[in-house]
C-alpha positions in Angstrom: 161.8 221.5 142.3 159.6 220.6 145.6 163.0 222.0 147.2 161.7 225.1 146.7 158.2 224.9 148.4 158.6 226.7 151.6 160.5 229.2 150.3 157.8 229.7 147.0 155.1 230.0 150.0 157.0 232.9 151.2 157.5 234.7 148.1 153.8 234.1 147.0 153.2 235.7 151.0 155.3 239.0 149.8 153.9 239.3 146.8 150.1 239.4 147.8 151.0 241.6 150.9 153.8 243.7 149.2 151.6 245.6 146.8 150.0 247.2 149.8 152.8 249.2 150.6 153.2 250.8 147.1 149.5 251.3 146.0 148.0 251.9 149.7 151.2 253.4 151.0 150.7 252.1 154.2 154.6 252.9 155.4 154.6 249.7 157.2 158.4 249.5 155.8 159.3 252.8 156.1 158.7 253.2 159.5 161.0 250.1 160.5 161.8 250.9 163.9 158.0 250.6 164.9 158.1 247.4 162.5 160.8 246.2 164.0 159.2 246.8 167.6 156.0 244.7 166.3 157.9 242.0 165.0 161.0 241.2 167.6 158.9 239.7 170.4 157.1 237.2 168.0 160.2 236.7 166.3 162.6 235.9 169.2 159.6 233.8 170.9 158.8 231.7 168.1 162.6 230.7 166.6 163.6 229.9 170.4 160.3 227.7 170.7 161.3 226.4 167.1 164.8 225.6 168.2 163.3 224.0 171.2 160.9 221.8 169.8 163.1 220.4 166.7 166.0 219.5 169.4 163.4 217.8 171.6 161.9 215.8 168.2 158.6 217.0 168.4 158.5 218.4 165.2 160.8 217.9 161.6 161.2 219.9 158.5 160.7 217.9 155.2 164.5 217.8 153.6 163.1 217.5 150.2 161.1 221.1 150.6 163.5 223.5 151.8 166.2 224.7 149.5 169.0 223.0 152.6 170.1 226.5 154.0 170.1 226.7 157.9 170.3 229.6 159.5 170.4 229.5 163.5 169.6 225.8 163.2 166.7 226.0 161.3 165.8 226.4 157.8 166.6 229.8 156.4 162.5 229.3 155.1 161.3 228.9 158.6 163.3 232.0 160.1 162.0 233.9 157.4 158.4 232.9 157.7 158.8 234.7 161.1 159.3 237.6 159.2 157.8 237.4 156.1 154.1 236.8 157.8 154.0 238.9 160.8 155.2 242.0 158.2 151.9 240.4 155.5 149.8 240.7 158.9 150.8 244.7 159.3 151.0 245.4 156.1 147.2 244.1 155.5 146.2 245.6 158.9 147.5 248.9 158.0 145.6 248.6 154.4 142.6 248.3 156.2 143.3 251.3 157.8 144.5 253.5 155.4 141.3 252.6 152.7 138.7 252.6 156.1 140.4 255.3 157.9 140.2 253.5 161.1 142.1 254.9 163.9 144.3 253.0 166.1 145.2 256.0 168.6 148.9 256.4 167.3 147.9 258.6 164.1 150.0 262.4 164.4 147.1 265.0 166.0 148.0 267.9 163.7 
């Protein structure tokens, strides 16, 4: 099964960060058009780079890791990864947050 590696490193990426937005409620998900705003300009930056570099040879995905899926050229594991780590970065962020009650300046004034 070491077709399934990438895409077990992503699940095992949701499942330590998901929890956070259950337990700590940190409405990273609910609030998806700010999460979508966060993630967009990473994402868009990093698959074009990715798209870039793999055309030009620079770099390769292992054949015998990912489950063979593309998805805009790449491997459905790597467009997700640009997804499914920028969202374990927020959600962990906004953890911190909400059990710190740090302020970041965006937080309702009433």
């Amino acid at each position: 099964m070491p077709h399934l590696t990438y895409a077990g490193v992503l699940v095992l990426i949701v499942v330590c960060s998901g929890w956070l937005e259950l337990v700590l409620r940190t409405r990273v998900l609910v609030r998806w058009r700010r999460w979508l705003m966060a993630i967009l300009p990473a994402f868009l930056t990093f698959l074009l780079w990715d798209l870039a570099a793999t055309r030009a040879g620079h770099w390769s995905f292992d054949a015998g890791r990912v489950v063979g899926a593309d998805l805009a050229g790449l491997p459905v594991e790597e467009v997700l990864f640009f997804i499914v780590v920028p969202t374990a970065g927020l959600l962990t962020l906004e953890a911190v947050r909400s059990v710190t009650r740090w302020s970041a300046g965006d937080e309702d004034p009433s």
